[in-house]
N, C-alpha and C positions, 0 to 999 in steps of 0.2 A: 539919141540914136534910135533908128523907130528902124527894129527888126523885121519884118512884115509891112513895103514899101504899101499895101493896100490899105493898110489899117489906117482907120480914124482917129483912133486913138491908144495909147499906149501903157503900158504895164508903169511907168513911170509914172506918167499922169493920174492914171487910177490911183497910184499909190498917196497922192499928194493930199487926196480927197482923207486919209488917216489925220484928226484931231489934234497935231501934235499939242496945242495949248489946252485945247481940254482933258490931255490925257495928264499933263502938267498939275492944271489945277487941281484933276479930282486926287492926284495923289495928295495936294497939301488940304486940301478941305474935307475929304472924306478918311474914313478910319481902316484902308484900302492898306497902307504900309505899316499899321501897327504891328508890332510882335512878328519881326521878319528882319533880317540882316541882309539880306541877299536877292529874295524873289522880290521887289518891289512889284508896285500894280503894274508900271511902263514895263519892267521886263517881263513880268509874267503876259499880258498883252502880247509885247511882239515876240515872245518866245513860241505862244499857242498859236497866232497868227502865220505866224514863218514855216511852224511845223507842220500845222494843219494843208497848207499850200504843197510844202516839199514831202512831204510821204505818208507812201500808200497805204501803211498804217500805222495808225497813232498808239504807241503807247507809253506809258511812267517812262521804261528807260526808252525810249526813243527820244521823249524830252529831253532826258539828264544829259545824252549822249549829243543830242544838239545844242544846251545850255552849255556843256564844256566842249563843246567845237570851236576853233578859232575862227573859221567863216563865220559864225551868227555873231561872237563877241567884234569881228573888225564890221561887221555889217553896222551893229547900235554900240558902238563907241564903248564896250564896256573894258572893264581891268579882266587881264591876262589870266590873272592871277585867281579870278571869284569863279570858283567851281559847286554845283549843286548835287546831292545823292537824290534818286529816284524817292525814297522816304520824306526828304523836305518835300519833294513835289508833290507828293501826296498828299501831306500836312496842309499842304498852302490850297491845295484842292478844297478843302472841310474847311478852312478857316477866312479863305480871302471874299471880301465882301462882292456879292453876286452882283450888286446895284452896280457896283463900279464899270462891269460889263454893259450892262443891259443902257446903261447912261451913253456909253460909246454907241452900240449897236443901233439906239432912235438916233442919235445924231447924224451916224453917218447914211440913213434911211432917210430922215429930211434933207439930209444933202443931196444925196443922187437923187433922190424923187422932183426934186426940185428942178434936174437937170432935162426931163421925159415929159412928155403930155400924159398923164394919167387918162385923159377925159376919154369915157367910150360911148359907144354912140347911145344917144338918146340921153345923150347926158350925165350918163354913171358911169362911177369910177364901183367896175366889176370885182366883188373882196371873193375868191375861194377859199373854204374854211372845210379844213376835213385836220385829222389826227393820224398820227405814223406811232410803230412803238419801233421800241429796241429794251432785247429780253438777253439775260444775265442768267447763271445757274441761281438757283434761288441761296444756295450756302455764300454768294459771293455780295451779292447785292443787301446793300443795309437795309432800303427798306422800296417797298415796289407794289405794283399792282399785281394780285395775282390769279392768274386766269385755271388756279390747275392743271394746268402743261408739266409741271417740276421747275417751271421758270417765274423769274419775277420779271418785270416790265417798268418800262420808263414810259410817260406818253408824255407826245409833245404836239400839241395842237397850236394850228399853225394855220395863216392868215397869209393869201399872197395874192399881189393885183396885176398879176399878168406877167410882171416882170423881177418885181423883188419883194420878198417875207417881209411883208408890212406889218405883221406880226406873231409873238409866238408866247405859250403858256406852258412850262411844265409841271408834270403831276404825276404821283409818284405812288398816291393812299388808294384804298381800295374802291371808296367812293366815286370817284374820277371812274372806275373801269368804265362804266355809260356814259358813251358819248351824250346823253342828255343833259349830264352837269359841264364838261367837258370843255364841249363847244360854247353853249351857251355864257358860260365864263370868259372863253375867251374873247368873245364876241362884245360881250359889254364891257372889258377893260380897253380893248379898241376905240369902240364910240365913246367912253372917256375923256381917249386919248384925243379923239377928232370929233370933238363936240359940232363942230361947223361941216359934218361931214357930208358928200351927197354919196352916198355907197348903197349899193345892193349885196347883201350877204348870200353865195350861193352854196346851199351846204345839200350833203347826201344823205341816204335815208337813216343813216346814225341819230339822227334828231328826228322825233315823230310828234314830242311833246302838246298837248294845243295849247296847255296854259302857259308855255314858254313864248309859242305864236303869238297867243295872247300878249303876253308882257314884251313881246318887242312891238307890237303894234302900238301899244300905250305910248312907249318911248319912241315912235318915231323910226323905226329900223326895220327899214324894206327888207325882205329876203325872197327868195325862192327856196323851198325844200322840196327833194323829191319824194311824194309819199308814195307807201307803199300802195298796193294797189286794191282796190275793192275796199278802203277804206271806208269805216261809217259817216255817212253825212248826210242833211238835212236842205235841197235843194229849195233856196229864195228864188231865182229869178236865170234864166239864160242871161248869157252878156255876147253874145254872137247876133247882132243886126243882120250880117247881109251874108245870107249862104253861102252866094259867089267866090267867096272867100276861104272857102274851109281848104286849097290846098295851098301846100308852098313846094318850094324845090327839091323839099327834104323831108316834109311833114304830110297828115295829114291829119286833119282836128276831128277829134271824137268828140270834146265837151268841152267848154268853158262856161263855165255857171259861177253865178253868186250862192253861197253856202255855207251854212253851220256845220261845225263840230261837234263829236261827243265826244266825252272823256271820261274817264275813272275815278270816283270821287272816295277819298278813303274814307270807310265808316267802321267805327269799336262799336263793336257789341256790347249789351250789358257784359257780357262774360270773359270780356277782352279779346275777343277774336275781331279778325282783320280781314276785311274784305273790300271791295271796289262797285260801287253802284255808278248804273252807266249815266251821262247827265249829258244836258246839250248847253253847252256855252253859247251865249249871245251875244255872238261878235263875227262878222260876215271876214270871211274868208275868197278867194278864187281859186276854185278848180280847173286846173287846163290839162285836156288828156289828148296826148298825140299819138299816131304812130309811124312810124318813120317808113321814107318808100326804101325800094330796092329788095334784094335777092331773101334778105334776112331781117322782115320787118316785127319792130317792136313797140309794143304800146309803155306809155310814161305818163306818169302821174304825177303831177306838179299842184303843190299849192306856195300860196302868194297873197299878200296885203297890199301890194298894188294892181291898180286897177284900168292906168294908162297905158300899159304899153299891148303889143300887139299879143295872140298866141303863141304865136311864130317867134316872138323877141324871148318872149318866156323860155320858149323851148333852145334857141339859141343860145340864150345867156347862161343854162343851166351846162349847156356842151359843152362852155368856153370852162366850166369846173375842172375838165381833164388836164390843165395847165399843171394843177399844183399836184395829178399821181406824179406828171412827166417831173416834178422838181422834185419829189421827194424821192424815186428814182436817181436822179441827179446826187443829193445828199447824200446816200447810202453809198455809191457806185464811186463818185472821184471826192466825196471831203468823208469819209470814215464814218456817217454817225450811225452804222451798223453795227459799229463798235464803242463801246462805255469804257470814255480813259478813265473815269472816276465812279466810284461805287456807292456817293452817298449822295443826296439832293443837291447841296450846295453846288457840289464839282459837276454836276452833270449841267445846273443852269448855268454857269461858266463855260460849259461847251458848247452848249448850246447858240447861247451868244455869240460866239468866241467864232461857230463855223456859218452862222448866219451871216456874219461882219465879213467874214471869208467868201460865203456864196456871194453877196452885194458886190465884192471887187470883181466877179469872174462873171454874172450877169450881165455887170454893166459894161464891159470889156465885150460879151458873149455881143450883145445887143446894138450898141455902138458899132461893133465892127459885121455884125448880121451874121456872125458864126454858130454853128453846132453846138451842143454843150461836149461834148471831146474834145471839139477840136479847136475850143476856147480853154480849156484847162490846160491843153496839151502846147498850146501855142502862150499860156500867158507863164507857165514854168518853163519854158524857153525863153521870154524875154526876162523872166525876173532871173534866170542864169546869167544871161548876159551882162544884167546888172550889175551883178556881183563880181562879175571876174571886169569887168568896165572898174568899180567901185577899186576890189582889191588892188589893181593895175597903178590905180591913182594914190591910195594909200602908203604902197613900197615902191615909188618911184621907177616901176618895174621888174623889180626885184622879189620874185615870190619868196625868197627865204626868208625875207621881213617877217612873214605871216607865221610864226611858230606851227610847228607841225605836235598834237597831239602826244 
């Protein structure tokens, strides 16, 4: 039944794209169901899943209260009879193994990606990498980054190639507050993950580090960062041939130079004091400095380790970064992650997971069908209603009193 005669494809179909066999196995091969009578990993799975889609906000008893709902038990087949208190949900929050998630979440990330052309132009597949928090009274959160506001904070740094959270880190210690550890973490557990990668990592001025620049040049990992401005540097050579060239449609180029780094090198004193001597690394870098035309023009500082593409591409590829404020907008506004169901690490990387696997169904839905982010949310909880009452229909042969009422 395809609600939405225009649509491509369907709230059902997306759904099919869920692992039912790997969600099987990792229950019997991993340590996912131990010490648990009732939340197993599959129901806890389609429990967060089903919630996180159907209300506006998520909390402990909103779970419990849709765990003993009889729609969710005739939806996954479960017994009438198997009821959970908001405190087990809790428990199983701190206790169920986070991996069991995060194993779903890649799987169904190389399934849909597989279904899209990644490839952007000039050949790269564009990563934007920036970090969102979400802050807690600090008497409620176990344990968080804390910025002295009175709040403690979750950050969740996050990876996305235009279309779906290719990938995500959460962090929790005070260390992490710099996006200099942050990012750079997340960034190399990705190339990792895609050793055979062709990506450009486009990150904001959060990361300034050179010896980070340095260490992804080593390994191989293009980026663009936008540096601040009037930065210290040590000018090798122009890379601007032909003047001709210094405008574009949207730009207009101050400087593209080959260029050294300085940086802050720690040094102990005899006496144990801590200071930074300024130093210049030996490793060519590219500065590209544009300003933008029209009413409200702004100058941007870009550095970068490759050295093939245009000015113009530089400065483009770094604009296409506003993709991931518009998704984590997206995150906060229709899947809850403005709000922390759980209060300790464990439970927060299960949410995490949990609404990422959720944003991928409503992306690809979003994207397939060339819709809004509203009015892809709004339009795929209407067909998965439909589902339901299609489903329950089938269920009691017509007859909704079959369905025990609460």
């Amino acid at each position: 039944m395809n609600t939405f005669k225009d649509h491509t494809i369907t709230v059902g179909q997306i759904l099919q794209f869920i692992p039912e066999a790997l969600l099987t196995k990792l229950s019997s091969t991993t340590s996912v169901d131990k010490y648990t009578k009732v939340l197993h990993g599959k129901k806890m799975f389609y429990l967060l899943l089903y919630s996180i889609l159907e209300n506006d906000r998520l909390s402990q008893r909103s779970l419990e209260d849709t765990f003993n709902g009889s729609i969710f038990k005739a939806l996954f087949d479960l017994d009438e009879s198997e009821k959970v208190r908001r405190s087990s949900i809790s428990d199983r929050f701190s206790k169920i193994d986070s991996d069991f998630f995060k194993t779903i979440y890649e799987n169904i990330y190389e399934q849909f990606s597989s279904i899209y052309s990644k490839k952007e132009s000039e050949g790269y597949n564009i990563i934007r990498v920036d970090s969102t928090l979400v802050s807690e009274t600090a008497g409620k959160l176990v344990e968080g980054l804390d910025y002295k506001t009175g709040k403690k904070h979750i950050k969740y740094s996050t990876l996305f190639d235009g279309i779906l959270p290719c990938g995500v880190e959460t962090f929790n210690t005070s260390g992490y507050s710099s996006e200099e550890l942050a990012l750079p973490e997340a960034i190399l557990k990705h190339v990792e993950k895609d050793k055979n990668h062709n990506n450009i990592y486009v990150i904001d001025r959060g990361l300034q580090s050179t010896s980070t620049m340095q260490d992804f040049t080593s390994k191989n990992i293009p980026f663009i960062i936008r540096s601040k401005q009037n930065r210290k540097f040590k000018e090798i050579e122009p890379l601007l041939t032909d003047f001709n060239q210094q405008e574009s449609d949207n730009y207009t180029l101050i400087k593209d130079v080959r260029v050294n780094l300085f940086t802050g090198k720690k040094i102990t004193s005899k006496t144990d004091k801590t200071y930074y001597r300024e130093e210049l690394v030996e490793q060519d870098f590219r500065l590209v400095v544009v300003k933008t035309k029209g009413t409200e023009q702004k100058e941007f500082w870009f550095l970068t380790n490759d050295f093939e593409m245009t000015p113009f591409q530089v400065a483009d590829y770094y604009k296409s970064r506003w993709d991931i404020e518009v998704f984590f907008r997206f995150l906060k506004q229709e899947l809850n992650t403005a709000h922390l169901v759980s209060l300790n690490k464990n439970g927060t990387q299960v949410m995490i997971y949990m609404t990422m696997i959720a944003a991928m169904l409503l992306l690809i839905y979003k994207h397939a069908n060339n819709l809004g982010y509203k009015t892809a949310k709004r339009r795929f909880n209407m067909e998965l209603k439909n589902l339901i009452i299609a489903l329950i229909v089938a269920l009691t042969g017509g007859d909704p009193n079959k369905v025990p009422i609460i």
